[in-house]
C-alpha positions in Angstrom: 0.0 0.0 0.0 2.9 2.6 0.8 5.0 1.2 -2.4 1.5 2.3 -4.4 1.1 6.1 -2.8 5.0 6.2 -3.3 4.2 5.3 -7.0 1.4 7.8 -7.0 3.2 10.4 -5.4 6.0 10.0 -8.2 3.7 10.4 -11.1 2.0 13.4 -10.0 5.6 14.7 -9.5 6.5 13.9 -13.0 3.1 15.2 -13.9 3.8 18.6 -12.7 7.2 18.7 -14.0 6.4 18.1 -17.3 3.5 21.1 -16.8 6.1 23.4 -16.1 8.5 22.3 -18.9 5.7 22.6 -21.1 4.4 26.4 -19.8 8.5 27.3 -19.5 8.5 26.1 -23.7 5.4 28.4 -24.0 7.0 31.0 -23.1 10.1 31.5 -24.1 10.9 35.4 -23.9 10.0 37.8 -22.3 10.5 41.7 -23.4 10.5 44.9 -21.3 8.0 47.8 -22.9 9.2 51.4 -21.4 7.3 54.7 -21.7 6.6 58.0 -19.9 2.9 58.5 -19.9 0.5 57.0 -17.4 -1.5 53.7 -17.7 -4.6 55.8 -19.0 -3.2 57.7 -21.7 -4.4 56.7 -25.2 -0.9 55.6 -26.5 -0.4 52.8 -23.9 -3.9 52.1 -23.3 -5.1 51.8 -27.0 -2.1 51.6 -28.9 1.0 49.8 -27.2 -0.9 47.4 -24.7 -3.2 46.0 -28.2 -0.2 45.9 -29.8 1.6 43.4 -27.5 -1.4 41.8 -27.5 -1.7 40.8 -31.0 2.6 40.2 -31.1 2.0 38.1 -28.3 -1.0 36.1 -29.4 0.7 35.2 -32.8 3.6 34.1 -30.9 1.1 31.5 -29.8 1.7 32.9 -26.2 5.7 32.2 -26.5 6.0 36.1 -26.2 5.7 38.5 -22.9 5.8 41.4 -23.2 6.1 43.4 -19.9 4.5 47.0 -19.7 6.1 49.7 -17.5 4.6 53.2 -17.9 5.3 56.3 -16.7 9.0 55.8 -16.4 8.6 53.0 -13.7 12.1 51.7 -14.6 13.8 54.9 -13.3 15.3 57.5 -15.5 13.0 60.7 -17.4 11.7 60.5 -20.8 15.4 62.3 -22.7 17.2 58.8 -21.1 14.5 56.4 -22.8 16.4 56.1 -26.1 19.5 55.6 -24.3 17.9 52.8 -22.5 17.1 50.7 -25.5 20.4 51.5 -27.1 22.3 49.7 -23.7 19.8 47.5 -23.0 17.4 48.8 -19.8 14.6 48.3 -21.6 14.1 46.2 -24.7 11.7 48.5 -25.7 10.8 52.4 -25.9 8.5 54.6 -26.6 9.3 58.1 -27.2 8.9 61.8 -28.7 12.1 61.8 -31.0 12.8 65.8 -29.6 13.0 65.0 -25.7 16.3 64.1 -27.2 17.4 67.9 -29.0 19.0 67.8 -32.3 20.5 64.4 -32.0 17.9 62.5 -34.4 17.9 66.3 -37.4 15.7 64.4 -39.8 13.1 63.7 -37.7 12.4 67.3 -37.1 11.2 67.8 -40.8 8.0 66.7 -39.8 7.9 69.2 -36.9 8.8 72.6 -38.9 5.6 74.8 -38.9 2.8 74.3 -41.1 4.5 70.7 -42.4 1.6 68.5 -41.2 -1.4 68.1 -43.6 -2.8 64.9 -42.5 -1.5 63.1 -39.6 -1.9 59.4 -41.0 -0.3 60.6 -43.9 2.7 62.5 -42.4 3.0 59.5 -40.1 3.0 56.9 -43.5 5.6 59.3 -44.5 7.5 59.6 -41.5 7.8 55.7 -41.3 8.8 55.3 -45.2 11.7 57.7 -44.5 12.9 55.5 -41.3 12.6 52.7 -43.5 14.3 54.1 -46.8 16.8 56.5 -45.2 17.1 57.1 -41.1 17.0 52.9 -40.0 20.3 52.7 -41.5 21.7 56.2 -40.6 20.4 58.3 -37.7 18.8 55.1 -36.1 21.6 52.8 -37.1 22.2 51.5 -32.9 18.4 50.3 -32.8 15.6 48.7 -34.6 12.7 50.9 -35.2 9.4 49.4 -34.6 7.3 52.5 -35.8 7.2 55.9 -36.4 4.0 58.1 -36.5 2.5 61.5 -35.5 0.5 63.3 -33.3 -3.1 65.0 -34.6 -2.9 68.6 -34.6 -1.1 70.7 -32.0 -3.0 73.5 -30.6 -2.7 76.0 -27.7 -4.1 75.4 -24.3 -3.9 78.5 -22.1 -5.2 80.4 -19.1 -6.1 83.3 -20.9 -6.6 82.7 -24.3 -4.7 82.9 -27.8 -7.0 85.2 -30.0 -4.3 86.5 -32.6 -0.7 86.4 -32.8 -0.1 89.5 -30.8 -1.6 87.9 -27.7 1.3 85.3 -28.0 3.9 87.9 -26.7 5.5 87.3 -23.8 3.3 83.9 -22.9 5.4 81.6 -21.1 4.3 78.5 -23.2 5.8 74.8 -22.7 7.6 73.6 -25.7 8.2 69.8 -26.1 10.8 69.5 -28.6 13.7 71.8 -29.8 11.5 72.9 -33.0 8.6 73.4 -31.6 10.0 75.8 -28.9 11.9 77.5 -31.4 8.6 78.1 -33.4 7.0 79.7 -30.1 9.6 81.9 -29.8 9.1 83.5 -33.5 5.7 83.7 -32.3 6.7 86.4 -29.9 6.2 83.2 -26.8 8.7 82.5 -24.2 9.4 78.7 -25.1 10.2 76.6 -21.7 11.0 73.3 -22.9 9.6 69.7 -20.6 8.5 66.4 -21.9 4.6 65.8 -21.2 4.6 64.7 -17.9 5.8 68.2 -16.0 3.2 70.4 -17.5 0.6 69.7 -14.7 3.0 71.0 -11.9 4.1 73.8 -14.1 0.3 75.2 -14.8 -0.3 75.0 -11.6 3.1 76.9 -10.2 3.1 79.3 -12.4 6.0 78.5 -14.3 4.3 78.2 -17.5 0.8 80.1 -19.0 0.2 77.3 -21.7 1.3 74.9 -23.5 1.3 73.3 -26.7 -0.3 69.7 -27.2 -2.7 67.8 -29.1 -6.4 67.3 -27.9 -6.2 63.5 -27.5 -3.2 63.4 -24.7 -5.2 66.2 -22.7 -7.5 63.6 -20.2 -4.7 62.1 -19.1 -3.1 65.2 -17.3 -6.5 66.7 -16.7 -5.6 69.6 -18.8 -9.1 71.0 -19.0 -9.4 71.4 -15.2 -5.9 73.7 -15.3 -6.9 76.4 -18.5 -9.9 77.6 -19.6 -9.0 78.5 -23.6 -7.9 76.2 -26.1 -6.7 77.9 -29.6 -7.7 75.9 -32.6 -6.2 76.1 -36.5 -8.7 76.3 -39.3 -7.2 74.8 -42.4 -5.9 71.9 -43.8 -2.1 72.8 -42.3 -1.4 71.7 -38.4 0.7 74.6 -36.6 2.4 71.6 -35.7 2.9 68.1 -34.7 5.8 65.8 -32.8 7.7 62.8 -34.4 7.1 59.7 -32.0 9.4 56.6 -32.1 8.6 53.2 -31.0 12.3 51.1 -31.1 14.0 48.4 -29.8 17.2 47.6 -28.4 19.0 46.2 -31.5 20.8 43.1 -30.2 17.6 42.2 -28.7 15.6 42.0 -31.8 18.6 40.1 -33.6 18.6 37.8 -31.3 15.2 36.2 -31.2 13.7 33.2 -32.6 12.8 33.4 -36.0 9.3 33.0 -35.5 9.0 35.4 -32.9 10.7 38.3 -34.7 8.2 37.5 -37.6 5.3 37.9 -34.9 7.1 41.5 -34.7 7.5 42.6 -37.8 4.3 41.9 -39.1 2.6 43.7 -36.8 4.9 46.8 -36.9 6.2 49.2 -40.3 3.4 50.9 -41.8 0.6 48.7 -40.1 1.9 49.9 -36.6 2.6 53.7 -38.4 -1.0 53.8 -39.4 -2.4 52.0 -36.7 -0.9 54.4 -33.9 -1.5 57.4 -35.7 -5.5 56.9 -36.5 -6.1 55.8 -32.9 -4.0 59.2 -31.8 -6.0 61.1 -34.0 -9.6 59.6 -33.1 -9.0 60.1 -29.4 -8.3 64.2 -30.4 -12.1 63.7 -30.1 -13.0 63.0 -26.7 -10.4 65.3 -25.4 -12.1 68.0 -27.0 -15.7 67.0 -26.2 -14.3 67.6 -22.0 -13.1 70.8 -22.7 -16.3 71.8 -23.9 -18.4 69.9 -21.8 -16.3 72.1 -18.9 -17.4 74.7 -20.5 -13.8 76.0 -21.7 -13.0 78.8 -24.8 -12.3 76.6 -27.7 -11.2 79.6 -30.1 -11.3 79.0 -33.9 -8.3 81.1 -35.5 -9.6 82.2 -39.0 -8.1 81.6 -42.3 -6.4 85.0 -42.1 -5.1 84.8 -38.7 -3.6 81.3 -39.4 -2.0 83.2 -42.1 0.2 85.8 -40.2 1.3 82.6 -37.5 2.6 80.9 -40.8 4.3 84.2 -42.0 5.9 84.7 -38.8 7.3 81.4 -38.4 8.7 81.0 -41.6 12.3 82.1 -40.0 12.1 78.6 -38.2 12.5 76.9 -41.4 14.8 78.9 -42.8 16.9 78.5 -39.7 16.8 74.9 -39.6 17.7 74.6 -43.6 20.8 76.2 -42.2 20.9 74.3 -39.8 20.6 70.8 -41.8 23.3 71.8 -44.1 25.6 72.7 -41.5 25.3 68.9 -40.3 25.9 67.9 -44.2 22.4 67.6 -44.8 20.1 69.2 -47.3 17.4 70.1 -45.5 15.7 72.2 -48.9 15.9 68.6 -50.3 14.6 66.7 -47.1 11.5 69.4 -47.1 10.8 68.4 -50.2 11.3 64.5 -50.5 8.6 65.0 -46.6 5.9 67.1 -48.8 6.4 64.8 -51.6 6.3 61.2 -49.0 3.1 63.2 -47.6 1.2 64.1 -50.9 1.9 60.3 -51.9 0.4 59.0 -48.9 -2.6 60.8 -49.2 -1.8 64.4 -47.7 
């Protein structure tokens, strides 16, 4: 009777052990996801997180991927590139300017007035990565996808009527561009990624800022101003380049089949896919600010008109500025209109 329990004890043992072995073969990797915003936000909520999802369920569940937002692996949002490139995180998400001047392509995409259509300029954006900027200025990781925000506006405490209430407005700038752009504007530019503009509203040490409807739930934005400045037209005052890579020797080294997994679901499917869902939530972040009962000023052809006059020195500054670095940037301006036109802009 023992001998028998011993025997039965045995086999559930083995039983169990081959469980394991069997979960431990489903699952053979495991990948780190970084990013700065919080849970809620509309890029890890409805963008990143379904993402995984469907990498993970072609994997036939032998891919994890592991979520931290809102920097919960230490660092702030400039270090996130850094921490694919050695290895922190297998994967980032980031806006390309928290990182000044180091990625100068990129910032085509961000010169005043450039943006026609943000699933076009973000079709465009990822063509370029993949025809030009993978192999040069992105060279130390593998790019996952590249896409853009909807249309930038101004949220502020007082309200942005014409361009000569824009003098002397301390306004939040979130890449190098951008702030430049303000500052041609007549603004003061502060620059800080995303995540800082609550505590700067709220101390002062900003008047407004400059973001896209869809990110403004997430930082309650429409409890902390009252006026948000809108551009008729079919031309964005701006946008920002986002980046989604991954830490190069990572990627190369992963089973076949699981790097297929990836790459189907990233390139132009991911491009498009990010940016429409970035662009359909510009919706309900609007609908709070007026169900708060907020200014949401229209700008009028005409008015748009003398913003685009008066930044027009940004792009001629950054031409400059490309060629400097042994770029053409008249020839990268036109090679981004012509990407945008052919995919659909």
């Amino acid at each position: 009777m023992k001998r028998r329990n011993m025997l039965k004890t045995a086999a559930a043992a083995a039983l169990l052990l081959g469980s394991t072995a069997t979960m431990a073969l489903a699952q053979e990797v495991t990948l780190k996801l970084h990013q700065f915003l919080p849970p809620p936000a509309t890029v890890p909520a409805h963008i990143l997180k379904p993402w995984a999802e469907r990498v993970t369920a072609a994997t036939g569940g032998k891919l994890e991927i592991q979520h931290f937002d809102a920097m919960a692996l230490g660092g702030t949002p400039p270090e996130l590139m850094d921490q694919a490139i050695d290895g922190v995180a297998d994967i980032i998400m980031t806006v390309v300017g928290y990182t000044p001047g180091r990625f100068p392509s990129t910032e085509v995409f961000e010169l005043p007035f450039m943006m026609t259509d943000p699933i076009a300029t973000s079709k465009a954006f990822q063509e370029l990565v993949e025809t030009d900027l993978q192999q040069g200025e992105f060279s130390e990781v593998k790019v996952l996808g590249a896409w853009v925000h909807g249309p930038g506006l101004i949220h502020s405490r007082n309200g942005v009527h014409n361009l000569e209430e824009m003098k002397g407005l301390k306004v939040r700038g979130p890449t190098r561009i951008i702030s430049d752009m303000l500052s041609e504007l007549g603004a003061e530019p502060i620059g800080m990624p995303l995540p800082a503009i609550p505590e700067a509203l709220s101390k002062g040490v900003v008047d407004a800022t400059v973001i896209p409807w869809e990110v403004t739930p997430s930082i309650r934005l429409s409890e902390l101003v009252t006026h948000h400045t809108e551009f008729s037209g079919d031309e964005s005052l701006y946008t920002a380049t986002i980046i989604m890579v991954m830490n190069k020797e990572k990627y190369e080294s992963l089973p076949e089949d699981i790097r297929a997994a990836i790459d189907a679901e990233s390139g132009q499917k991911l491009s498009e896919f990010a940016a429409q869902v970035m662009y359909d939530y510009d919706k309900p972040g609007r609908d709070i600010a007026e169900k708060a009962g907020n200014e949401i000023v229209q700008l009028p052809p005409e008015e748009v008109a003398r913003f685009k006059e008066a930044a027009q020195p940004v792009i001629a500054r950054w031409v400059a500025d490309m060629d400097a670095k042994g770029i053409d940037g008249a020839a990268l301006i036109e090679k981004a209109k012509g990407l945008i036109k052919k995919h659909g802009g």
